[in-house]
C-alpha positions in Angstrom: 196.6 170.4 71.6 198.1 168.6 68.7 201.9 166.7 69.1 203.1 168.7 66.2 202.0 172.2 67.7 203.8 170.9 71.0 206.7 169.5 69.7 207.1 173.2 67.9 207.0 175.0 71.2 209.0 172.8 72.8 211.6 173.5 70.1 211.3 177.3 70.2 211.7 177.0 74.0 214.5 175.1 73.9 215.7 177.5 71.0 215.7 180.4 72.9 217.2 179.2 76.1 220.4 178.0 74.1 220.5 181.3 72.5 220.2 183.6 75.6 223.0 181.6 77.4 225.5 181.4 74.2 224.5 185.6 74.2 225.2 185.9 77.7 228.4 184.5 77.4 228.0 181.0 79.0 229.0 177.5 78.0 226.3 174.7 78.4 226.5 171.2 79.1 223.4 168.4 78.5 222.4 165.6 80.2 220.1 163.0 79.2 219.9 160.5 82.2 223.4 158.3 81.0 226.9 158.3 82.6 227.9 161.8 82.1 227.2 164.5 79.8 226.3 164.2 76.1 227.7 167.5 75.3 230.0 169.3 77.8 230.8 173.1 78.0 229.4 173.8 74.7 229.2 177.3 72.9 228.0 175.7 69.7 224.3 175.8 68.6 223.7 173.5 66.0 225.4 170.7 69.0 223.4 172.1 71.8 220.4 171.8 69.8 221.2 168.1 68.0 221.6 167.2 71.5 218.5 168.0 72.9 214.6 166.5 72.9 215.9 163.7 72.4 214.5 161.4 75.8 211.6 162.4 78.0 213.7 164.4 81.2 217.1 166.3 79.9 219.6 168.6 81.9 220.6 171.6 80.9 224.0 173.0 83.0 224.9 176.4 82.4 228.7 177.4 83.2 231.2 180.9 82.7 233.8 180.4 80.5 236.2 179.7 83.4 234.0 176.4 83.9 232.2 177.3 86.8 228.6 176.3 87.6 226.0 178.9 87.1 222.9 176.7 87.5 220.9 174.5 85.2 217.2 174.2 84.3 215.2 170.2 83.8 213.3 170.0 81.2 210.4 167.6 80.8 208.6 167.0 77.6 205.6 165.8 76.0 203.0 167.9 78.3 201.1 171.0 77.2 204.3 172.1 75.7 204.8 175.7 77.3 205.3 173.7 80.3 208.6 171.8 79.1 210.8 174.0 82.0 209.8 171.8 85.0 212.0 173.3 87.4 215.2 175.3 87.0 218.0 177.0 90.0 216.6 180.0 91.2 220.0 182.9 90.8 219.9 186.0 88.9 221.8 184.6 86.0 219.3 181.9 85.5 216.5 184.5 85.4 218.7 186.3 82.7 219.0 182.8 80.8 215.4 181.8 81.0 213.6 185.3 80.7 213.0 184.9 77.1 212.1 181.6 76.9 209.4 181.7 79.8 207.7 185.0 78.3 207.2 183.1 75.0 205.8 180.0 77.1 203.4 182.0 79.1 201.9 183.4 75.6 201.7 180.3 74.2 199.6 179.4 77.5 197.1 181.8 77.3 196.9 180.8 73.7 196.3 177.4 73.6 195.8 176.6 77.1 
């Protein structure tokens, strides 16, 4: 696989997972390996998004609007590119979150994999 065709479905991953959680009501933070968060408790797209794929390993924390933790998914790039969602919290909410996001991945798998 090309980087340009990775890069793109990293993007549309990472696209869709900020979406789902900003529709389901919750506010995310990002980490990208420094001291502390590079956005916290966000419910902005364009910063989510300006603040991610940025380094090789990133964070993403999921909270409810009264600030508790939901869960939070790591994402690793510069693979095969439907397999940027290396590991995530196993709840309900993140299954909600992530839904989306993993159906598109598993097409792109059986497309280009």
């Amino acid at each position: 696989m090309d980087n340009e065709l990775r890069v793109q479905i990293e993007r549309t991953i990472l696209c869709k997972i900020v979406d789902s959680a900003l529709r389901e009501g919750y506010l995310v933070s990002i980490s990208n390996g420094g001291d502390g968060m590079e956005v916290d408790k966000s419910s902005s797209p364009s910063e989510l998004l300006d603040h991610l794929h940025i380094c090789d390993v990133e964070h993403i924390y999921f909270h409810n609007q009264n600030g508790g933790y939901v869960g939070s998914v790591v994402m690793v790039y510069g693979n095969d590119g439907w397999d940027v969602v290396a590991d995530c919290t196993i709840n309900k909410e993140i299954d909600i979150i992530l839904a989306d996001a993993l159906g598109f991945a598993n097409r792109m798998e059986e497309e280009h994999g």
